[in-house]
C-alpha positions in Angstrom: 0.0 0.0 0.0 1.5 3.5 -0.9 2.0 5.0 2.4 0.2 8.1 2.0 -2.3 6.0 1.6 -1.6 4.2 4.9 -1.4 7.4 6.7 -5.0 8.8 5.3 -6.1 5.6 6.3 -4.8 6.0 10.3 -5.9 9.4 9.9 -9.3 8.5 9.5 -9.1 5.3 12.0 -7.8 7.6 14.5 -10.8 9.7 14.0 -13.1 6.8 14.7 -14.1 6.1 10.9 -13.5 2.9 9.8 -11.9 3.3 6.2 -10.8 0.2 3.7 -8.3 0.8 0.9 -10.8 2.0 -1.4 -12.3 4.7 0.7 -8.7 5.9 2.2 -7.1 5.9 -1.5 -10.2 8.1 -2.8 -9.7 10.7 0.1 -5.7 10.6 -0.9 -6.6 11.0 -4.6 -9.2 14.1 -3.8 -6.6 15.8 -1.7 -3.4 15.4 -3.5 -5.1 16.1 -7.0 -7.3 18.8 -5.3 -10.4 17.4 -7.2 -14.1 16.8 -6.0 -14.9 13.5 -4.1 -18.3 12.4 -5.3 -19.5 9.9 -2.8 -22.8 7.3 -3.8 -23.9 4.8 -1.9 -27.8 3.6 0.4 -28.7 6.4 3.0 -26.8 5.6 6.6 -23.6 3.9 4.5 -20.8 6.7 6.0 -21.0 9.2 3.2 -20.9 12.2 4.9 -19.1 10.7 7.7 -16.3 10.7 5.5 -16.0 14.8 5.0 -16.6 14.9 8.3 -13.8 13.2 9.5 -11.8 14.2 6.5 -12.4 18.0 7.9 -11.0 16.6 11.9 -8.2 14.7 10.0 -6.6 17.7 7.8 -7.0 19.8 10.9 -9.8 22.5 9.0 -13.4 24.0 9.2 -16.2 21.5 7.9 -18.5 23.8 5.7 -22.0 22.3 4.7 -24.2 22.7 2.2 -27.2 20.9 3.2 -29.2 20.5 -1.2 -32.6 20.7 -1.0 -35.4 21.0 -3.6 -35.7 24.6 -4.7 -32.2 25.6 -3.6 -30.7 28.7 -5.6 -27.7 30.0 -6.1 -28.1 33.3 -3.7 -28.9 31.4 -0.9 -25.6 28.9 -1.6 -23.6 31.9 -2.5 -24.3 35.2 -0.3 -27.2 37.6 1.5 -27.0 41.2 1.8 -27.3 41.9 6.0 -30.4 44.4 5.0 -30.9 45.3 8.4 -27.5 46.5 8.7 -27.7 48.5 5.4 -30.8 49.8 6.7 -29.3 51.2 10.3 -26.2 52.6 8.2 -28.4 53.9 6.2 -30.4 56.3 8.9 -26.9 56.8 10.7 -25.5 58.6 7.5 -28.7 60.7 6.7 -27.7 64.2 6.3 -23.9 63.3 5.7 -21.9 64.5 2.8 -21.7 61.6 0.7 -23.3 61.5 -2.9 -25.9 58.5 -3.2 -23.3 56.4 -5.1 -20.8 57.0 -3.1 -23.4 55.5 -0.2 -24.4 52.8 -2.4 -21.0 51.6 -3.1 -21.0 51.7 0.9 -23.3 49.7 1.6 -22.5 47.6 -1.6 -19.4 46.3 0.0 -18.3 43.3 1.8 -18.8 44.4 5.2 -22.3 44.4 4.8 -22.0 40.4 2.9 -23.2 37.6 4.6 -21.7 34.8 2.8 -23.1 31.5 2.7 -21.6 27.7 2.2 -20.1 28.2 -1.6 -18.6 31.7 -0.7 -17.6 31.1 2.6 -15.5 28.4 1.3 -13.5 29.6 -1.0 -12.9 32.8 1.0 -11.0 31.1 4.0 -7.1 31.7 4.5 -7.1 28.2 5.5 -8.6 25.4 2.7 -11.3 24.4 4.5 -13.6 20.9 3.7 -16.7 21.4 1.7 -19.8 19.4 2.1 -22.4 19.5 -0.6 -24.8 17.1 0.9 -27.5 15.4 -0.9 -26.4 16.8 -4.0 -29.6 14.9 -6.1 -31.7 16.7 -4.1 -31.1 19.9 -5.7 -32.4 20.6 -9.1 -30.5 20.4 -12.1 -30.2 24.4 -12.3 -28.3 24.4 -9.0 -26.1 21.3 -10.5 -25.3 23.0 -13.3 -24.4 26.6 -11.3 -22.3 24.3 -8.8 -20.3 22.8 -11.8 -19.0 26.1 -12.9 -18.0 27.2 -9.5 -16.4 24.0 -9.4 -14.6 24.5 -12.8 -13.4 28.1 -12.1 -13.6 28.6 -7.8 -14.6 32.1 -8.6 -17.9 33.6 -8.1 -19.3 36.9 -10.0 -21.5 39.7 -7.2 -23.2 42.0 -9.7 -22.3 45.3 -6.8 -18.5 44.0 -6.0 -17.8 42.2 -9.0 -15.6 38.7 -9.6 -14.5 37.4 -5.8 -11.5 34.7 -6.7 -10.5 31.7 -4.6 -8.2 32.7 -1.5 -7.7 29.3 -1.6 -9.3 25.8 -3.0 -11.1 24.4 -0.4 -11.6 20.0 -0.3 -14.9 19.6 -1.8 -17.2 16.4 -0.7 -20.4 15.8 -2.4 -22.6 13.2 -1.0 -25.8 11.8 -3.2 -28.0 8.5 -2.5 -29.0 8.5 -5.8 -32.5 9.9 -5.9 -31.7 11.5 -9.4 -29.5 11.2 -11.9 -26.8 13.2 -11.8 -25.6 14.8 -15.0 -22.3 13.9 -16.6 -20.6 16.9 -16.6 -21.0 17.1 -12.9 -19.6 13.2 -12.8 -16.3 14.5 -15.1 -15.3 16.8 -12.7 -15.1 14.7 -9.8 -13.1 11.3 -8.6 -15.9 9.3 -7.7 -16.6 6.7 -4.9 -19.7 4.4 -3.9 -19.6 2.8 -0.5 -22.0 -0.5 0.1 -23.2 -1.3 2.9 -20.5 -2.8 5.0 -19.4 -6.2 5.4 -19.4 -8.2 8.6 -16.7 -8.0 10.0 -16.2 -4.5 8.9 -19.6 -3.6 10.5 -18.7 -5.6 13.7 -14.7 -3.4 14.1 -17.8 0.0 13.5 -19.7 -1.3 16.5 -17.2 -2.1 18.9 -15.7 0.9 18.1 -18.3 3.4 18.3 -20.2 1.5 20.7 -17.6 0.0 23.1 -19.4 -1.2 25.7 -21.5 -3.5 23.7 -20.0 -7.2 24.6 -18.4 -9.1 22.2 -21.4 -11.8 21.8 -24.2 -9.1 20.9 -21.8 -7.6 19.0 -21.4 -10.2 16.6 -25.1 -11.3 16.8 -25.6 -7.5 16.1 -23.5 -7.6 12.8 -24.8 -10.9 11.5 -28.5 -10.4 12.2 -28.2 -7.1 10.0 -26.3 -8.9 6.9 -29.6 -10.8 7.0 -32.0 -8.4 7.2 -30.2 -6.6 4.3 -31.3 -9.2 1.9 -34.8 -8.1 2.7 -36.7 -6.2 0.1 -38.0 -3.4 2.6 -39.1 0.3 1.8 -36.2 1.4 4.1 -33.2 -0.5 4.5 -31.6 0.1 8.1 -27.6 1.1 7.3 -24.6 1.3 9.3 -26.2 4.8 11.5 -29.3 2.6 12.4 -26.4 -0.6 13.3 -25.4 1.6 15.7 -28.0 3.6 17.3 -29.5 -0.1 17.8 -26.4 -1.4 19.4 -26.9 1.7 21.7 -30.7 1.1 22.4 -29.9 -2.9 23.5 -27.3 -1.5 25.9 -29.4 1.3 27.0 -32.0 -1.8 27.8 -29.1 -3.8 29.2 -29.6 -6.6 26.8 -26.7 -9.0 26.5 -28.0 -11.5 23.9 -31.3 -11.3 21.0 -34.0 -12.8 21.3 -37.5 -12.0 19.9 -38.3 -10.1 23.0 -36.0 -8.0 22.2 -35.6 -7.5 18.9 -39.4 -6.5 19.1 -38.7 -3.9 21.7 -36.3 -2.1 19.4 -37.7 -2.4 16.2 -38.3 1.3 15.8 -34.1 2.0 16.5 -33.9 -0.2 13.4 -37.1 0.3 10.7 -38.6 4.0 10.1 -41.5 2.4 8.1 -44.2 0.7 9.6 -44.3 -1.6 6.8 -41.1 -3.0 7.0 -41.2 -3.2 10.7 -44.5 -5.2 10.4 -42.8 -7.3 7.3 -39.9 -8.3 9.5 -41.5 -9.1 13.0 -44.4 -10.8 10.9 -42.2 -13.1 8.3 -38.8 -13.0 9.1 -38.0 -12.3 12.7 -38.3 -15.9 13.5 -36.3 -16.9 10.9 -33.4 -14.7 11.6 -33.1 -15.7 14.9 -33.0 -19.8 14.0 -30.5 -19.0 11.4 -28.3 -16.4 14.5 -29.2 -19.9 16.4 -27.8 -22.3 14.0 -24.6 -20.0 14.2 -24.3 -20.6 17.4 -24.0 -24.0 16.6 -21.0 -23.8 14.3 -18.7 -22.1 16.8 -16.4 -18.8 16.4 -14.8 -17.0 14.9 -18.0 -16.1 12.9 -16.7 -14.0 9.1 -18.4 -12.6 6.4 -18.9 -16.4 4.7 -20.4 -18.1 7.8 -22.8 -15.3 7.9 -23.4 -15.4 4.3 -24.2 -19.0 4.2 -26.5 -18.7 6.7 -28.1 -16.2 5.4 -28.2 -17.9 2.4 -30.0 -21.2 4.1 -32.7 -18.9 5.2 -33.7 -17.3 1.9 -33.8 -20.5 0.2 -36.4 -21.6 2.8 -38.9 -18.8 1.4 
């Protein structure tokens, strides 16, 4: 492994993120190249984990943009602070100045509030940029985004061109609700994260959750590779793995078992569907196949857990 590469990926380790060679060369690739990371992947997989960290790692300001539908470019870019305007306004009546010289006044960047895009590309210190749920945004925004990309400039019809002080780390994170357009996918390195394997789920766990005990843990990591191969409206990801591990602690639960599971099926499911599907079809299946684990002994891996999970779909 190159050994920058290595060192992004203890970076990131050391800031709680657990990051395989893909994930750690991609950060390395964005950074060194100075190009945008597009991230893809199921909602709860890590994806803006990743900036976040990123932003802890390089020592630097996390700046979000949080895309929603109906987003514009002013509200990305900058506000003028009206209110200010207004007040210097009334506090220069009956000055001297000639009304453009006033205009050009209150025209100025001391009266700017600048928002995500601007305030990133303004900093003294690169800072890491978070475009968040990028396919939320409509394609108007995408396309205004890919020529601030292109150029890291930005054109204020009363100040005129502001250039990049410096290029800040961009991060754009999408779970694919739209297409994005191709332009927008040129410009970037790209990266899609799956949902994890298990023993890459179980290191997250103990990790983030450390007083979970090794047992649940790994009954924890296998029960969700199973539920994964559910068809549900909402499948639980690695944030729900973990605010689940949480909740079983929190009801000082050492082991599952249908009681349980049934306690804490609203940690996991946020659709009454699939929470109905699971404890209705499948919960009791799950658990005989976490039982028949049991059975084989430990160490448990990703192709014990697959097999089982296999056994129990070809039961349907």
């Amino acid at each position: 492994m190159h050994p920058e590469i290595r060192r992004i990926q203890d970076l990131l380790s050391g800031q709680g993120y657990i990051a395989d060679r893909t994930i750690a060369t991609s950060v390395y690739l964005s950074i060194a190249l100075r190009k945008p990371l597009l991230i893809e992947g199921a909602a709860g997989v890590g994806k803006t984990e990743v900036a976040k960290v990123m932003a802890r790692a390089l020592g630097t300001d996390l700046i979000r943009l949080q895309c929603y539908e109906g987003l514009d470019a002013t509200t990305a870019l900058y506000e003028w602070n009206y209110q200010r305007q207004l007040l210097h306004i009334r506090l220069s009546e009956g000055g001297t100045q000639t009304m453009a010289e006033r205009e050009a006044e209150i025209f100025s960047e001391a009266f700017l509030l600048k928002r995500p895009l601007l305030d990133a590309i303004t900093r003294m210190q690169a800072p890491v940029l978070l475009v968040d749920e990028i396919d939320r945004a409509d394609e108007e925004f995408e396309a205004f985004l890919l020529e601030v990309l292109s150029d890291f400039q930005v054109s204020i019809p009363e100040i005129g061109t502001i250039a990049a002080t410096t290029i800040p780390h961009v991060v754009l994170t999408s779970n694919r609700t739209r297409e994005l357009g191709d332009a927008l996918r040129r410009r970037c390195l790209y990266l899609w994260i799956d949902y994890p394997t298990f023993e890459k789920e179980l290191e997250i766990v103990r990790r983030k959750v450390p007083a979970v005990n090794g047992h649940l843990a790994e009954q924890i990591g296998a029960f969700m590779q199973m539920i994964r191969r559910i068809r549900l409206e909402k499948t639980p990801g690695v944030a729900e793995t973990l605010d689940w591990s949480a909740a079983l602690m929190a009801l000082h639960r050492d082991h599952l078992d249908r009681a349980a599971v049934e306690e804490t099926l609203g940690v996991l499911f946020k659709h009454q569907d699939d929470a109905t599907t699971v404890r209705t079809q499948w919960l009791d299946q799950i658990l005989e196949g976490l039982g028949a684990l049991e059975q084989e002994g430990r160490p448990w891996n990703q192709d014990v857990v697959t097999r089982a999970a296999e056994r129990l779909h070809a039961r349907r």
